[in-house]
N, CA, C and O atoms as CSV, one atom per row, in Angstrom:
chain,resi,resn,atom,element,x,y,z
A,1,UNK,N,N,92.399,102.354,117.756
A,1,UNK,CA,C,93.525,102.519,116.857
A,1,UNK,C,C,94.047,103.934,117.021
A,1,UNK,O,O,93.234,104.855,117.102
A,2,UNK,N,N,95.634,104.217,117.086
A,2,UNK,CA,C,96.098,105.467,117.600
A,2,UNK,C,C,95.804,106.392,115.642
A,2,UNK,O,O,95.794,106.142,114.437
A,3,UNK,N,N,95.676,107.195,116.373
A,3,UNK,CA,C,95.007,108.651,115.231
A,3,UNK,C,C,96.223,108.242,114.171
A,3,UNK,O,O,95.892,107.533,113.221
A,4,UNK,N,N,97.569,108.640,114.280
A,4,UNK,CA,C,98.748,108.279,113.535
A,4,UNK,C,C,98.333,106.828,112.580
A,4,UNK,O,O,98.126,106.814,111.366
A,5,UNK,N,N,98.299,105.936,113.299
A,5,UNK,CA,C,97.855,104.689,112.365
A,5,UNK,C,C,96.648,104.868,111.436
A,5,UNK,O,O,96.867,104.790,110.227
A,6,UNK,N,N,95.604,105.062,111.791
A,6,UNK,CA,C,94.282,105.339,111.174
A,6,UNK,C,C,94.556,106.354,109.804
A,6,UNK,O,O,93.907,106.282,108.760
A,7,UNK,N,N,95.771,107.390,110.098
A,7,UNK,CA,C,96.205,107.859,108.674
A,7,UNK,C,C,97.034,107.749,107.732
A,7,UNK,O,O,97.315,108.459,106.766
A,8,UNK,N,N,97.435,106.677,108.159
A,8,UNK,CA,C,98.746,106.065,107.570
A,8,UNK,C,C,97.785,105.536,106.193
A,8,UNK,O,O,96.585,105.331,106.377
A,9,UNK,N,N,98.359,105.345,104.901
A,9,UNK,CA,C,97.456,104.696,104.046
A,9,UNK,C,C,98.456,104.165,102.817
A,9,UNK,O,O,99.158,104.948,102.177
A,10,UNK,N,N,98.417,102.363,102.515
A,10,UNK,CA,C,99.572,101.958,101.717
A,10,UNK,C,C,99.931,102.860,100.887
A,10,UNK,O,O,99.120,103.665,100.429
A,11,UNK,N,N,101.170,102.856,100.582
A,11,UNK,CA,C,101.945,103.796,99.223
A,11,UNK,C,C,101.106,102.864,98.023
A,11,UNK,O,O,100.642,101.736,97.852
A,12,UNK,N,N,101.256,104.087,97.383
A,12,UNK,CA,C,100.799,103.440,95.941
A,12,UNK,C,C,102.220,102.976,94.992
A,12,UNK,O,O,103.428,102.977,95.228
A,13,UNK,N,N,101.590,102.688,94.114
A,13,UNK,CA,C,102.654,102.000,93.345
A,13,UNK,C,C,103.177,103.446,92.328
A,13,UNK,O,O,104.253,103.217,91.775
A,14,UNK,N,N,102.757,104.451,92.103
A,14,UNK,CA,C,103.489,105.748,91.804
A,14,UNK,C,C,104.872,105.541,92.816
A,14,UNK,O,O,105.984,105.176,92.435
A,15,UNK,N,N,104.529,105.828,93.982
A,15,UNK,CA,C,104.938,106.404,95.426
A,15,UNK,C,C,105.788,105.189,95.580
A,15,UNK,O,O,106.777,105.742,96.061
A,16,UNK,N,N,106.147,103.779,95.507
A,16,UNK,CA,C,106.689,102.915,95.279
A,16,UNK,C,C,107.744,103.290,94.202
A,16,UNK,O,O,108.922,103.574,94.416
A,17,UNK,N,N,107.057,103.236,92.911
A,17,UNK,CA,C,107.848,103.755,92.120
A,17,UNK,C,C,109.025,104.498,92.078
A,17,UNK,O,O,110.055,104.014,91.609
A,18,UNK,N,N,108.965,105.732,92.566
A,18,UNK,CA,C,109.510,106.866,92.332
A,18,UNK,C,C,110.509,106.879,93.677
A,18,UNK,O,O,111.260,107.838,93.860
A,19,UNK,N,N,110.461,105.599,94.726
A,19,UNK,CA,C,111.325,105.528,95.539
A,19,UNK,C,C,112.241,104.802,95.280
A,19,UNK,O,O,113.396,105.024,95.643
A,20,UNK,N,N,111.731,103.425,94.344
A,20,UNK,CA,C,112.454,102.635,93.507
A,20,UNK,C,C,113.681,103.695,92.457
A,20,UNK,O,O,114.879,103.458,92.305
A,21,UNK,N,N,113.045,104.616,91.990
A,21,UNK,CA,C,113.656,105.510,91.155
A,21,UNK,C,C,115.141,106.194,92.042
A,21,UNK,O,O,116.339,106.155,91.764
A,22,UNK,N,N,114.520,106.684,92.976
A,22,UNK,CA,C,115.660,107.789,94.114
A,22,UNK,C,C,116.929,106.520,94.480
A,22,UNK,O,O,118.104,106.689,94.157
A,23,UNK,N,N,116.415,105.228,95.220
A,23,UNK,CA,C,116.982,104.744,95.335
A,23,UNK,C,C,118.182,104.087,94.148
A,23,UNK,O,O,119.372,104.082,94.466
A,24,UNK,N,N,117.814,103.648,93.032
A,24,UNK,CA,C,118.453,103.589,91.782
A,24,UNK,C,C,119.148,104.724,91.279
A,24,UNK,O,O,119.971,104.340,90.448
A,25,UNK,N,N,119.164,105.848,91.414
A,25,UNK,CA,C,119.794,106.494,91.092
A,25,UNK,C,C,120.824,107.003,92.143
A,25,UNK,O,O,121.980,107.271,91.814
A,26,UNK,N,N,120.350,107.133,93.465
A,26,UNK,CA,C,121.989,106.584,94.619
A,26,UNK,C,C,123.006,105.348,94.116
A,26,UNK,O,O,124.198,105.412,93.815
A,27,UNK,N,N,122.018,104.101,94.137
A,27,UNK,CA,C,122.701,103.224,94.030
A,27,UNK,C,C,123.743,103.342,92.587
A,27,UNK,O,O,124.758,102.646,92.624
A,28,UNK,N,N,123.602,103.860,91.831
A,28,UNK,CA,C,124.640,104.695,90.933
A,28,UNK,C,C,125.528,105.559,91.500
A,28,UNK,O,O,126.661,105.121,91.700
A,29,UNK,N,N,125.338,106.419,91.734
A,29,UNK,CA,C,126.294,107.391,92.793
A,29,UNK,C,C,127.345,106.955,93.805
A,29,UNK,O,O,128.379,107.464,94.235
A,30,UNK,N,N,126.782,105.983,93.989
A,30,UNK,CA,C,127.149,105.251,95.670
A,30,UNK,C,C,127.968,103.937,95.395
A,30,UNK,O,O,128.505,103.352,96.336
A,31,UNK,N,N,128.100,103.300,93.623
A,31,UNK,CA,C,128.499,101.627,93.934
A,31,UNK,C,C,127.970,100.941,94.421
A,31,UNK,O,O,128.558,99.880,94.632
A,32,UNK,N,N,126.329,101.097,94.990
A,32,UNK,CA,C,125.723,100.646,95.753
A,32,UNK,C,C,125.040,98.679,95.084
A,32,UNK,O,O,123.923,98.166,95.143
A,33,UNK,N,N,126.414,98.145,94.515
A,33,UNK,CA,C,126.145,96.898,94.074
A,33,UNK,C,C,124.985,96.065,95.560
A,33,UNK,O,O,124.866,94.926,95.107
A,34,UNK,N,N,124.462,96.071,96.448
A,34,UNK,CA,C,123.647,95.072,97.341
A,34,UNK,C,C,122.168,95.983,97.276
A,34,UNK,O,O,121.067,95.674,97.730
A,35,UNK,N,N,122.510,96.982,96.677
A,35,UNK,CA,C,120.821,97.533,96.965
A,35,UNK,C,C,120.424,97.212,95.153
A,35,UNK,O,O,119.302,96.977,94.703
A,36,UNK,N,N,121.694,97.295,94.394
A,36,UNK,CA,C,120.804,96.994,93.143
A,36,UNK,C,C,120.554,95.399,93.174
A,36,UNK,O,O,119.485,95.070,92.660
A,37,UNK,N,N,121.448,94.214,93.750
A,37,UNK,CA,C,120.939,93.302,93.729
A,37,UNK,C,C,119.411,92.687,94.612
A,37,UNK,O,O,118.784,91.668,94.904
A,38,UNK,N,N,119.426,93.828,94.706
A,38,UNK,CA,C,117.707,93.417,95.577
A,38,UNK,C,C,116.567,94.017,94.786
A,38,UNK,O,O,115.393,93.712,94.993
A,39,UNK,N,N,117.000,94.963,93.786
A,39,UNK,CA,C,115.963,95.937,93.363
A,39,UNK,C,C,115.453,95.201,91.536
A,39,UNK,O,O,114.395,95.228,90.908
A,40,UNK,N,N,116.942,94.573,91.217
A,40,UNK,CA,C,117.347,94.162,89.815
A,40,UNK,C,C,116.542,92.616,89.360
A,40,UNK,O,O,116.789,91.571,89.962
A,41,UNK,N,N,115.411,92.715,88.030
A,41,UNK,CA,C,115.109,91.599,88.097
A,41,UNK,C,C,116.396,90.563,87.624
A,41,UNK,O,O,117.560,90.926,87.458
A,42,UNK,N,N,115.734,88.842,87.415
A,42,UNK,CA,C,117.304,88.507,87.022
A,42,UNK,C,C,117.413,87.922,85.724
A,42,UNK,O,O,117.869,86.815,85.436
A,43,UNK,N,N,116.769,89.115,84.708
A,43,UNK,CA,C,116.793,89.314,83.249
A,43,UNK,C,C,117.041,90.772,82.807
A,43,UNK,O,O,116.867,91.246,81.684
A,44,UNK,N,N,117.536,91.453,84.053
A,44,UNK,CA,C,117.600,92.559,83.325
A,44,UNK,C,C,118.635,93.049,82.639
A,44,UNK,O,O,119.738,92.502,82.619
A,45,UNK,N,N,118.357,94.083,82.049
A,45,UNK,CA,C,119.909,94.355,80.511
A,45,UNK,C,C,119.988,95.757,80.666
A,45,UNK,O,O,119.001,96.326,81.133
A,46,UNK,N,N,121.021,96.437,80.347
A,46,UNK,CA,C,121.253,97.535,80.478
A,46,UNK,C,C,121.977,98.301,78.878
A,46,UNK,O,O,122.732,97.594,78.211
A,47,UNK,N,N,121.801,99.088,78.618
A,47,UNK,CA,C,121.906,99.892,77.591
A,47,UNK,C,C,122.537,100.871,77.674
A,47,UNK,O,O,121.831,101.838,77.961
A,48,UNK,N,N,123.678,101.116,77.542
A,48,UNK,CA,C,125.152,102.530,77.685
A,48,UNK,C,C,124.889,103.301,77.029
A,48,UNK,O,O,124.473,103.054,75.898
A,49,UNK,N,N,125.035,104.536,77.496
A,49,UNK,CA,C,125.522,105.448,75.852
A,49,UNK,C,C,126.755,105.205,75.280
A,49,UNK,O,O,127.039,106.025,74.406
A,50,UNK,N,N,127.836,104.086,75.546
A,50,UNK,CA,C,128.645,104.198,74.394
A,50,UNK,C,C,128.242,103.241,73.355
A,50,UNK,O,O,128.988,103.031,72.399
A,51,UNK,N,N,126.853,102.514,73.506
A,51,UNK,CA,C,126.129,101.323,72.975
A,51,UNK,C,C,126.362,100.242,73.100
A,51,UNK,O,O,125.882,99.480,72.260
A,52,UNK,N,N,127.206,99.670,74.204
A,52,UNK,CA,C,127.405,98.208,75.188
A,52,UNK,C,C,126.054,97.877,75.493
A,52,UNK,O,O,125.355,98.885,75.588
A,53,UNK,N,N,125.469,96.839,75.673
A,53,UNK,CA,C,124.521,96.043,75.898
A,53,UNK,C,C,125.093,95.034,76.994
A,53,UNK,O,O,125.849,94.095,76.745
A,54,UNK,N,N,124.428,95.518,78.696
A,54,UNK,CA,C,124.618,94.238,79.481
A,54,UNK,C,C,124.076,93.422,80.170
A,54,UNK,O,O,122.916,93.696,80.477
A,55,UNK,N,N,124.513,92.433,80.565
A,55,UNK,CA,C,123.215,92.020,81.513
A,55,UNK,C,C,123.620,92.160,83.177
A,55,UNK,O,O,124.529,92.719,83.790
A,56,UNK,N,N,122.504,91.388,83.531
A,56,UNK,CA,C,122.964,91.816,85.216
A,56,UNK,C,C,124.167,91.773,85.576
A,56,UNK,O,O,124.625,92.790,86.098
A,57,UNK,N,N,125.054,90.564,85.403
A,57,UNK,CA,C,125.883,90.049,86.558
A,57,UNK,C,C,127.149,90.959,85.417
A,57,UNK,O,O,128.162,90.960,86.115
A,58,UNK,N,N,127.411,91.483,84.437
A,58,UNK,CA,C,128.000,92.458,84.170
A,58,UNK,C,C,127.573,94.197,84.687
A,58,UNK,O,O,128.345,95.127,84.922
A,59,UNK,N,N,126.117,94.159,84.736
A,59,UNK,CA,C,125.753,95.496,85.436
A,59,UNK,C,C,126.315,95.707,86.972
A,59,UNK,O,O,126.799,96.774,87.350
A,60,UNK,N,N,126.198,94.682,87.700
A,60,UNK,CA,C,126.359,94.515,88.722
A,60,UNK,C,C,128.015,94.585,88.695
A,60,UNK,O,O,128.384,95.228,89.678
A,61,UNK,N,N,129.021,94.180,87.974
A,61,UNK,CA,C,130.242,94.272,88.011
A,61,UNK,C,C,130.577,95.097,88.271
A,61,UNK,O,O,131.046,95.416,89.363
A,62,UNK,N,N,130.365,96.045,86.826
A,62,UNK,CA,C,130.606,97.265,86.604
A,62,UNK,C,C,130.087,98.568,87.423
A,62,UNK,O,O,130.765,99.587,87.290
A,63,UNK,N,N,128.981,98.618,88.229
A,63,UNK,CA,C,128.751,98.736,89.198
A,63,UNK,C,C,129.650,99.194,90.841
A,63,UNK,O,O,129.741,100.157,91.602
A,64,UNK,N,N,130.098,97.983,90.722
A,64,UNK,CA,C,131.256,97.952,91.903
A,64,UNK,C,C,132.413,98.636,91.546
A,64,UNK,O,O,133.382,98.475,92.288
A,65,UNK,N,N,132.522,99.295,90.669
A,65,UNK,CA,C,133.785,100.348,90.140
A,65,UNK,C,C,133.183,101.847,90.803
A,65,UNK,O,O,131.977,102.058,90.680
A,66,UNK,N,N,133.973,102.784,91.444
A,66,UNK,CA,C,133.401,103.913,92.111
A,66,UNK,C,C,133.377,104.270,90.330
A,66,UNK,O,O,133.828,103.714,89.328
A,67,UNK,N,N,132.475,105.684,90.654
A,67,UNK,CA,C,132.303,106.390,89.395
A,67,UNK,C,C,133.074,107.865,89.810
A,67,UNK,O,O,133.437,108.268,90.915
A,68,UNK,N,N,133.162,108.446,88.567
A,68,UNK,CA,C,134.128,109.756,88.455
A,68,UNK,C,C,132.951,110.682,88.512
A,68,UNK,O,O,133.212,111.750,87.957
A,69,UNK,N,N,131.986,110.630,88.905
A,69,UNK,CA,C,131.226,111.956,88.578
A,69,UNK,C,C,130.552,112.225,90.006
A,69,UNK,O,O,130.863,111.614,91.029
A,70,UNK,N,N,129.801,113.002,89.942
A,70,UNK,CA,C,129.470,113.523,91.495
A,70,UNK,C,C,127.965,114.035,91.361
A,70,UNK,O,O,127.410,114.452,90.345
A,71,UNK,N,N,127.564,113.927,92.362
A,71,UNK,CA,C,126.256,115.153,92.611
A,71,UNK,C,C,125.209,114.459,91.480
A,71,UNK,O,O,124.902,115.268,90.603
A,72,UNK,N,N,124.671,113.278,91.343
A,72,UNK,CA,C,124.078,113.017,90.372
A,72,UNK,C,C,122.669,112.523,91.268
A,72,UNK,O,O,122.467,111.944,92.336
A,73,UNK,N,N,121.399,113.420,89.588
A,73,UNK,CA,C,120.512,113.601,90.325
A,73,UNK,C,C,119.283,113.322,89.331
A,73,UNK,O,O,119.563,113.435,88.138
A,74,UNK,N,N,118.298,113.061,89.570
A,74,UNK,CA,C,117.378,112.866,88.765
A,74,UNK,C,C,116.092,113.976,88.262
A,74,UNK,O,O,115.429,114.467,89.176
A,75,UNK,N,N,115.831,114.271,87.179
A,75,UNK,CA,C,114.988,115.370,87.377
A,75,UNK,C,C,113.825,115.458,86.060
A,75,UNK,O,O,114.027,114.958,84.953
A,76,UNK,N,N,112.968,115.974,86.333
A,76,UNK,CA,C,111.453,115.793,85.108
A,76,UNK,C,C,111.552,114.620,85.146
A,76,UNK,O,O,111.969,113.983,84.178
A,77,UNK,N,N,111.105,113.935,86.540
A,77,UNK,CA,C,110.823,112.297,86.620
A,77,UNK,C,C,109.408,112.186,85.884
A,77,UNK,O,O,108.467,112.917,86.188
A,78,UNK,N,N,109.332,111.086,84.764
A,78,UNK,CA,C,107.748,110.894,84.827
A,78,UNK,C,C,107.682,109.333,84.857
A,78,UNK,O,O,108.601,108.665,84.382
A,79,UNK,N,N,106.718,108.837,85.351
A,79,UNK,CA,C,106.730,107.405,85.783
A,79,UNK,C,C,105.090,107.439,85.570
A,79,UNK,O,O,104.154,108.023,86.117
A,80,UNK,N,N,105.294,106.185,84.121
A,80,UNK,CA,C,103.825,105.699,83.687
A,80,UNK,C,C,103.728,103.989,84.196
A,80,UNK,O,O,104.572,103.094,84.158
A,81,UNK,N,N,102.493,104.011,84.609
A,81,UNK,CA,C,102.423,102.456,85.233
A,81,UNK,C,C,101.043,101.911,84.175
A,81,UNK,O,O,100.083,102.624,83.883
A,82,UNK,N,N,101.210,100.795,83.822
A,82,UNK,CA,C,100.677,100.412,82.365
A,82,UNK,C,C,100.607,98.625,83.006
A,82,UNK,O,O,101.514,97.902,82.595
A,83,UNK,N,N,99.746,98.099,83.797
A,83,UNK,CA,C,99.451,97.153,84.426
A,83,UNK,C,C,100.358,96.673,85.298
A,83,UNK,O,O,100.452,97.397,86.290
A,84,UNK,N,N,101.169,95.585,85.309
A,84,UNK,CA,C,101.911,95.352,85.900
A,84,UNK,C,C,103.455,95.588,85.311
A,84,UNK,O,O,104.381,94.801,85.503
A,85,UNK,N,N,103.543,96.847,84.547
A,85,UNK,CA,C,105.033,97.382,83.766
A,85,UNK,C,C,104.840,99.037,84.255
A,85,UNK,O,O,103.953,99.890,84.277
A,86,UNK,N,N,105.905,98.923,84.530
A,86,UNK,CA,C,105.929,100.740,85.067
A,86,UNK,C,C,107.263,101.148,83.889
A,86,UNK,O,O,108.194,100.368,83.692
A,87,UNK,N,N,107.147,102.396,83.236
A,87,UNK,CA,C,108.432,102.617,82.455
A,87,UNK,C,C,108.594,104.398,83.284
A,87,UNK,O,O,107.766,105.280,83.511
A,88,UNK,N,N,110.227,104.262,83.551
A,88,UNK,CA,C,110.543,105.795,84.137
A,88,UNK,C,C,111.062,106.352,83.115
A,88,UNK,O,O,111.770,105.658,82.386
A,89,UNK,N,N,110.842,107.743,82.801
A,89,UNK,CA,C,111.939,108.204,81.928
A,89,UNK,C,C,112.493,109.513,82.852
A,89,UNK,O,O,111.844,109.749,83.870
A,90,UNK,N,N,113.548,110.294,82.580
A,90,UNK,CA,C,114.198,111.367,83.201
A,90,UNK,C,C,115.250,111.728,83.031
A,90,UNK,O,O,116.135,110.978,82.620
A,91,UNK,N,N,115.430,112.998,83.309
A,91,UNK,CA,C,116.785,113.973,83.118
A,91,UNK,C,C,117.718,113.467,83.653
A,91,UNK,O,O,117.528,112.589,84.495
A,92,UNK,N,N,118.900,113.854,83.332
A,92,UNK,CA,C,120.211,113.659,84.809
A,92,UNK,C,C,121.260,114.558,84.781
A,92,UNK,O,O,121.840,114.690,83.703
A,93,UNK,N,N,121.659,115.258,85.808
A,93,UNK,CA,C,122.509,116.354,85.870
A,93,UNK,C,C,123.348,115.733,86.731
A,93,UNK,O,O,123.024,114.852,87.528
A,94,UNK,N,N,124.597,116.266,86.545
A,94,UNK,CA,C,125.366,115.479,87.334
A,94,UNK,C,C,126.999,116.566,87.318
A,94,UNK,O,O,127.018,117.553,86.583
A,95,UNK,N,N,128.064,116.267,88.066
A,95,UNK,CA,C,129.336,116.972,87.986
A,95,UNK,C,C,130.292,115.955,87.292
A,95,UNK,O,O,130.514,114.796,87.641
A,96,UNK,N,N,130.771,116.590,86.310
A,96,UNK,CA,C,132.051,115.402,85.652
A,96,UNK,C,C,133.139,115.933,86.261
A,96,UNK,O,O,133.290,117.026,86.806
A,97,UNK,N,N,134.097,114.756,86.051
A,97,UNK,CA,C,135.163,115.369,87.120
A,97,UNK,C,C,136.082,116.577,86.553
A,97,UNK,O,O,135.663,117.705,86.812
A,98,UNK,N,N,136.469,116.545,86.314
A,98,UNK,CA,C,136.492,118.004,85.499
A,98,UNK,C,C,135.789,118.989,86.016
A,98,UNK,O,O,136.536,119.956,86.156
A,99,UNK,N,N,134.987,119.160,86.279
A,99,UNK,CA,C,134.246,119.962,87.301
A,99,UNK,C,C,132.858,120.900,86.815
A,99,UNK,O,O,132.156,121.721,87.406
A,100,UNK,N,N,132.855,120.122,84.932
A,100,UNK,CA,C,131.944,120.964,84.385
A,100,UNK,C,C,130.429,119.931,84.181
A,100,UNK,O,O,130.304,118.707,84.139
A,101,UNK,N,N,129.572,120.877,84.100
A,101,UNK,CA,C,128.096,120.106,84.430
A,101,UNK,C,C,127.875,119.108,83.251
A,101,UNK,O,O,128.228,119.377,82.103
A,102,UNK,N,N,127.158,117.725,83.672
A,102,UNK,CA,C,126.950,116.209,82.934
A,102,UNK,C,C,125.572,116.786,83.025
A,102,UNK,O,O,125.101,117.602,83.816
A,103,UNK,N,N,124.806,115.854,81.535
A,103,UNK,CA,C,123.250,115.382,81.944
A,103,UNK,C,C,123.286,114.625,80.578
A,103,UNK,O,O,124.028,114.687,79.598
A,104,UNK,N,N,122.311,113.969,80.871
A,104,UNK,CA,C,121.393,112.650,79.990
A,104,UNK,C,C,120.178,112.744,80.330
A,104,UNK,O,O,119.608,113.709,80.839
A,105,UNK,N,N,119.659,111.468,79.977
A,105,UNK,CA,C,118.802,111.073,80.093
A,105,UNK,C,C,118.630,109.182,80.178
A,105,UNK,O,O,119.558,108.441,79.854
A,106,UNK,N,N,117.586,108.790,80.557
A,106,UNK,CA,C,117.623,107.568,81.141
A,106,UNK,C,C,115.630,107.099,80.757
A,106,UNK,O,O,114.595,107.757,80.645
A,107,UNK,N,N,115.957,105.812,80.687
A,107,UNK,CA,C,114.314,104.992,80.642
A,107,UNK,C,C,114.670,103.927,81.323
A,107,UNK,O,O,115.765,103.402,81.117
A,108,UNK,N,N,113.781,103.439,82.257
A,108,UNK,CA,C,113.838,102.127,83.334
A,108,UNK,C,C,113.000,101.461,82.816
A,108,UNK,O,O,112.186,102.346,82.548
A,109,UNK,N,N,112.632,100.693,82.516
A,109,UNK,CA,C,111.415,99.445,82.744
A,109,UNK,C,C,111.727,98.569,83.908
A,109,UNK,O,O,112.752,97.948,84.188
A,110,UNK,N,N,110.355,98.702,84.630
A,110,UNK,CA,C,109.974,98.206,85.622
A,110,UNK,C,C,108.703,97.196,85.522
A,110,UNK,O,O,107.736,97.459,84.807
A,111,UNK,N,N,108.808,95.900,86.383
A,111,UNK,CA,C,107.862,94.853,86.185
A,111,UNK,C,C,107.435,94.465,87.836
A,111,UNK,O,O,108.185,94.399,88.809
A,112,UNK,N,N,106.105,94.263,87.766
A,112,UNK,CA,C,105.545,93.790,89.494
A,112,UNK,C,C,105.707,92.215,89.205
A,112,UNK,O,O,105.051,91.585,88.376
A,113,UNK,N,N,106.790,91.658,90.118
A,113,UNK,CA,C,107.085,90.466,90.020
A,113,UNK,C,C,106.827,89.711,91.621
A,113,UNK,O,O,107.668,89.804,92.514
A,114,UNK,N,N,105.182,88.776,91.820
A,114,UNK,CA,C,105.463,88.333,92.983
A,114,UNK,C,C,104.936,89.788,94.345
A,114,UNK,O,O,104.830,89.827,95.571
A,115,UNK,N,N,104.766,90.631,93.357
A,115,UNK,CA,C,104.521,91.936,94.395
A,115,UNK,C,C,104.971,92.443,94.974
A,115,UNK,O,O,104.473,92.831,96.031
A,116,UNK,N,N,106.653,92.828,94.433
A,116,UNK,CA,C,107.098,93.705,94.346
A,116,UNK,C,C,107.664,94.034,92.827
A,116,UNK,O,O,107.544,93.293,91.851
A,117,UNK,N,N,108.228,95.167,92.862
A,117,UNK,CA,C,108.557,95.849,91.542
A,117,UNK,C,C,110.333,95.547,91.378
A,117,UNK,O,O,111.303,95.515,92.134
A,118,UNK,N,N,110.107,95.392,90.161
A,118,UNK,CA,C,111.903,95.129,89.517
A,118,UNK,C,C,112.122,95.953,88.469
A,118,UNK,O,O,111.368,96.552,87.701
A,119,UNK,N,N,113.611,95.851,88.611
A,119,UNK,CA,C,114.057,96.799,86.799
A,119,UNK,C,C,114.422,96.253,86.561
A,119,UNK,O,O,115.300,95.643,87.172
A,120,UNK,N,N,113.908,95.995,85.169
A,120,UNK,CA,C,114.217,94.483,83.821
A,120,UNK,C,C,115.401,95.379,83.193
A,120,UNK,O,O,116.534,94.938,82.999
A,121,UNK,N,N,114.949,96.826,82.871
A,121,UNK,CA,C,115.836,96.836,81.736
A,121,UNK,C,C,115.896,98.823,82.139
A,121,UNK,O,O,115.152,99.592,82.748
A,122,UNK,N,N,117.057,98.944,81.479
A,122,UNK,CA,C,117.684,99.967,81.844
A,122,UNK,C,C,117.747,100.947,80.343
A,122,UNK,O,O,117.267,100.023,79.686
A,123,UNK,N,N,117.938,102.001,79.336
A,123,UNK,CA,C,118.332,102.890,78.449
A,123,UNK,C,C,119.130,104.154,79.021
A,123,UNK,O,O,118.450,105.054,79.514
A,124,UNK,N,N,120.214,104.256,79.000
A,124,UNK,CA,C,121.396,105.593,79.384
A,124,UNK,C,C,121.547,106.612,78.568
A,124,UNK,O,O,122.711,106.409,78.223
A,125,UNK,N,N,121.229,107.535,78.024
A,125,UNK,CA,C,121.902,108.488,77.264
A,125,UNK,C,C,122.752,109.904,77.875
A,125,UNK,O,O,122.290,110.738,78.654
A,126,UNK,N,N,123.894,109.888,77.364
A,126,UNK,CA,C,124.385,110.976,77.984
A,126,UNK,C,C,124.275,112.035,76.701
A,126,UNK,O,O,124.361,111.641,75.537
A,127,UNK,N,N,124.022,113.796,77.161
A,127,UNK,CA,C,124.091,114.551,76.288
A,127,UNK,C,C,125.652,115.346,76.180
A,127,UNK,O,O,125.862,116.175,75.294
């Protein structure tokens, strides 16, 4: 077995996690409606800060609208995994268009479905 392989060693489900995370938070940035339909379980709901409540195939809509803000980023990620439920919580800084600095905050719930991981459910707060 070449040395390279022999150190290779599965990601953990942190390390899963927290790629699930990077990627979700592009796929915001980006309109990236085909990477959230792969990532999104198909019960999940989402939670606005203007206090809209949605579900997927409205997340996913709304989604496909570019967004006005820029440079958005995730930060004081902490990601607790609690059997097969992972919950993220984290900062978000971001550019409004206007050009002056955004942040919130955000909670994911995440579920191992089948063996891989989904986001059921989404919480947004902007400050």
């Amino acid at each position: 077995m070449p040395a390279a392989a022999a150190q290779e060693k599965p990601q953990s489900d942190h390390d899963i996690l927290a790629a699930l995370n990077a990627d979700y938070i592009n796929s915001v940035q980006h309109s990236d409606v085909q990477r959230f339909d792969e990532i999104l379980g198909a019960d999940f709901y989402c939670s606005h800060p203007d206090g809209s409540l949605v579900d997927r195939a409205a997340f996913l809509k709304q989604t496909a609208q570019p967004v006005a803000i820029k440079n958005l980023r995730a930060e004081d990620v902490l990601i607790r995994i609690i059997g097969g439920t992972a919950i993220i919580h984290a900062r978000t800084r971001y550019t409004k268009p206007d050009g002056t600095d955004g942040r919130g905050r955000y909670t994911d719930v995440w579920m191992r479905r089948d063996g891989r991981w989904l986001a059921v459910s989404a919480h947004v707060t902007r400050l």
